[in-house]
C-alpha positions as MATLAB code, in Angstrom:
seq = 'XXXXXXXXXXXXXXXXXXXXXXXXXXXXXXXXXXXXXXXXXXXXXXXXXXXXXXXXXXXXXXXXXXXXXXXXXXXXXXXXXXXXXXXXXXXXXXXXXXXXXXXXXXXXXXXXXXXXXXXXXXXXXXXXXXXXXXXXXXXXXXXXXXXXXXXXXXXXXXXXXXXXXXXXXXXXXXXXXXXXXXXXXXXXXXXXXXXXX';
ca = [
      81.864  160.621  112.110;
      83.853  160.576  115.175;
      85.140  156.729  114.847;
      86.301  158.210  111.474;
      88.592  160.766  112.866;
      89.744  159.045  115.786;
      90.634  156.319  112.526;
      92.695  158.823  110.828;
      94.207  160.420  113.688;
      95.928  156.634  114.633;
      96.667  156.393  111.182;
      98.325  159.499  111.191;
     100.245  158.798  114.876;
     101.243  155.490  113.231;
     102.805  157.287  109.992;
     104.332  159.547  111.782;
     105.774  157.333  114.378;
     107.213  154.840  111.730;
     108.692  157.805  109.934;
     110.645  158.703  112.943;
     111.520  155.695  113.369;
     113.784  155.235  110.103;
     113.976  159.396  109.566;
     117.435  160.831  108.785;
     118.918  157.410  108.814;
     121.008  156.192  106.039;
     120.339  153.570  103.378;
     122.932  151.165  103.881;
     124.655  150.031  100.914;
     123.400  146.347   99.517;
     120.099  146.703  101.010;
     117.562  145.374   98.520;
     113.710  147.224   97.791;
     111.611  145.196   95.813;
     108.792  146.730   94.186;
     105.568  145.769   94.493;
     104.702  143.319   91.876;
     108.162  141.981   92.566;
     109.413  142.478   89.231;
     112.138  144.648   89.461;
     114.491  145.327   93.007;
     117.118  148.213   93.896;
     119.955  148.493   96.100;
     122.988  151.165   96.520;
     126.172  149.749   95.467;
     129.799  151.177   95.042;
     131.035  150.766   91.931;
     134.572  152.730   90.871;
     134.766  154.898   94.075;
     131.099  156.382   93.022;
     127.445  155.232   94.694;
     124.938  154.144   91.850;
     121.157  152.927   92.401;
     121.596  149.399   90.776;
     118.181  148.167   89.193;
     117.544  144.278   88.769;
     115.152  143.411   86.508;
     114.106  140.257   88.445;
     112.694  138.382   84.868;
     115.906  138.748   82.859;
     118.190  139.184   85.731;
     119.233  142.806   83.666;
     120.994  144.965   85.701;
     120.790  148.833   85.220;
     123.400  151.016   86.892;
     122.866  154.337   85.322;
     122.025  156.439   87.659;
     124.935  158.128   90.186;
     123.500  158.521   93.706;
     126.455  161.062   94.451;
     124.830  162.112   98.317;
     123.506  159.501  101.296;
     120.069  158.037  100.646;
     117.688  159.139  103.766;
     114.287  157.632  102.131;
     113.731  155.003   99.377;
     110.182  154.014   98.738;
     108.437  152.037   95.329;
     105.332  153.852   94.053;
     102.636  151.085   93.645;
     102.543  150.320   89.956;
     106.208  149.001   90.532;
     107.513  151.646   87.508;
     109.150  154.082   89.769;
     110.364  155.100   93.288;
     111.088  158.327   95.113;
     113.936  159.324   97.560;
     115.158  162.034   99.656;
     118.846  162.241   99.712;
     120.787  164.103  102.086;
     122.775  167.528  100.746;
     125.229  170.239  102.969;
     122.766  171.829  104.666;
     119.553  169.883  103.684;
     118.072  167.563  100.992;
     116.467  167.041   98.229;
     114.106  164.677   96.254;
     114.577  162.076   93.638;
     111.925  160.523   91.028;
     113.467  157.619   89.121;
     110.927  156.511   86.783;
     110.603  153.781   83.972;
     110.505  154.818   80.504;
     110.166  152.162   78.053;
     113.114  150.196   78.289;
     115.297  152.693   80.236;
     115.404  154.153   83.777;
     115.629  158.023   83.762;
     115.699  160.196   86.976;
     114.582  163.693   87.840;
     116.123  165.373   91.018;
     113.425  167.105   93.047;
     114.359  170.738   94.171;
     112.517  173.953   95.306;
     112.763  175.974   92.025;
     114.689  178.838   92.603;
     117.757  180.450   90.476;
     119.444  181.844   93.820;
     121.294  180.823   96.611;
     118.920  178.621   99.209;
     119.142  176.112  101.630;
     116.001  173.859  101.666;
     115.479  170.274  103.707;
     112.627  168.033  103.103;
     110.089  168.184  105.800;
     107.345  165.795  104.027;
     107.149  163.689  101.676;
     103.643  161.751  100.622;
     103.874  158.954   97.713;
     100.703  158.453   95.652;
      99.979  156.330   92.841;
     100.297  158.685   90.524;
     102.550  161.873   91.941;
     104.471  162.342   94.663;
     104.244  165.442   96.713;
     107.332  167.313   98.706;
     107.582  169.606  100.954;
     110.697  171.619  101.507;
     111.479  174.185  104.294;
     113.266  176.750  102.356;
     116.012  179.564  103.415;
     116.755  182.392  100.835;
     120.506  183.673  100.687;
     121.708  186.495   99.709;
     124.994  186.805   97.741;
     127.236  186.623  100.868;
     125.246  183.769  102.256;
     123.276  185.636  104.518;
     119.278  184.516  105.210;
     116.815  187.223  103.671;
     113.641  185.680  103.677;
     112.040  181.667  104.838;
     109.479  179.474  102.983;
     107.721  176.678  102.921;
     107.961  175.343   99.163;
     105.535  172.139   97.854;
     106.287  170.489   94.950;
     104.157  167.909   93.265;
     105.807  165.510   90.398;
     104.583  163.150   87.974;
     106.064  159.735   88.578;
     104.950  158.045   85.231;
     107.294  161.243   83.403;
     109.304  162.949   86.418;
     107.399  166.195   85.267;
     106.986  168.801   88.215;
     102.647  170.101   87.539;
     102.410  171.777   90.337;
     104.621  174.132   92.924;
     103.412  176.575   95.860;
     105.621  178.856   97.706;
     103.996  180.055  101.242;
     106.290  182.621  103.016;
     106.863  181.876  106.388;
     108.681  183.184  109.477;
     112.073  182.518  110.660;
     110.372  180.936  114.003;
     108.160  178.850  111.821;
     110.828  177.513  109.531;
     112.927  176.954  113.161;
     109.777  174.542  114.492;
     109.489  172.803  110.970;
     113.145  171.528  111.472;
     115.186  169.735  113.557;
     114.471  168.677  116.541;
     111.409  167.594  114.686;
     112.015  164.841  111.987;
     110.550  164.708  108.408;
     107.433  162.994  107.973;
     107.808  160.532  104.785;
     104.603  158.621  103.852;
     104.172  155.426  103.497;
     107.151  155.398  105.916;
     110.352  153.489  104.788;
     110.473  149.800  105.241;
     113.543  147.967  104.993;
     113.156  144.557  103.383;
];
């Protein structure tokens, strides 16, 4: 029992180490991720003054450039079954989440947000890819009309990668000091950590 937790605990120094590593850092443009089963690859390119995620379909050589990154790329990572792949992308203030997911023949995207109809700020703290959802975590400010803070949170948000379809979200209320030590100087914990190819 104790081998096993000294196990996880390195496992858990190494994640978090790696993710500090390549935390906050921007995707460069041009720099390819090839997914798993090495079927398909993506890379950020500038097309027309805008940023898009172009998709290669590595068996037909069909290119897919749907999908408008329109904010810097902080975290790019291929779920295993090679038919999606999760970001966080930097925002004023923040970021958010991305799911871009295979469906059929076409690539479709969901953006990955605390859900909340008023004003917030909210930053990614943790992100953990599985083979079937993705989880985020989001530190979370309220704002009041004149952009004032009223209330912190910790918001987790669970998504589907086979549909993009959030199942499951949980809202803890935190303190102003706790939502202080969950950010910066400390950087977001993404895992499997980024790996540049």
């Amino acid at each position: 029992m104790r081998v096993e937790r000294t196990s996880l605990l390195i496992l858990v120094l190494i994640c978090w180490i790696a993710a500090l590593c390549c935390a906050d850092e921007r995707v460069p443009l041009g720099v390819e991720f090839t997914s798993p089963d090495s079927r398909y690859s993506v890379h950020l390119e500038e097309l027309g003054g805008l940023t898009y995620f172009v998709i290669k379909d590595r068996q037909t050589q069909r290119l897919n450039h749907s999908i408008i990154m329109p904010t810097a790329v902080l975290y790019l990572h291929w779920a295993s079954d090679s038919n999606s792949f999760v970001t966080v992308e930097h925002i004023s203030k923040g970021s958010y989440g991305r799911v871009i997911y295979r469906d059929k023949l076409k690539w479709k995207n969901v953006e990955v947000k605390p859900p909340y109809e008023g004003t917030m700020d909210s930053s990614v703290i943790g992100l953990q890819l599985g083979s079937e959802m993705v989880h985020y975590k989001f530190a979370v400010t309220k704002l009041t009309a004149d952009w004032k803070p009223f209330n912190y949170w910790f918001c987790d948000v669970n998504v589907q990668l086979k549909t993009g379809k959030v199942i499951n979200v949980k809202w803890t209320p935190i303190s102003e000091s706790e939502l202080s030590a969950s950010l910066w100087p400390h950087l977001p914990i993404y895992i499997p950590p980024m790996v540049y190819q």
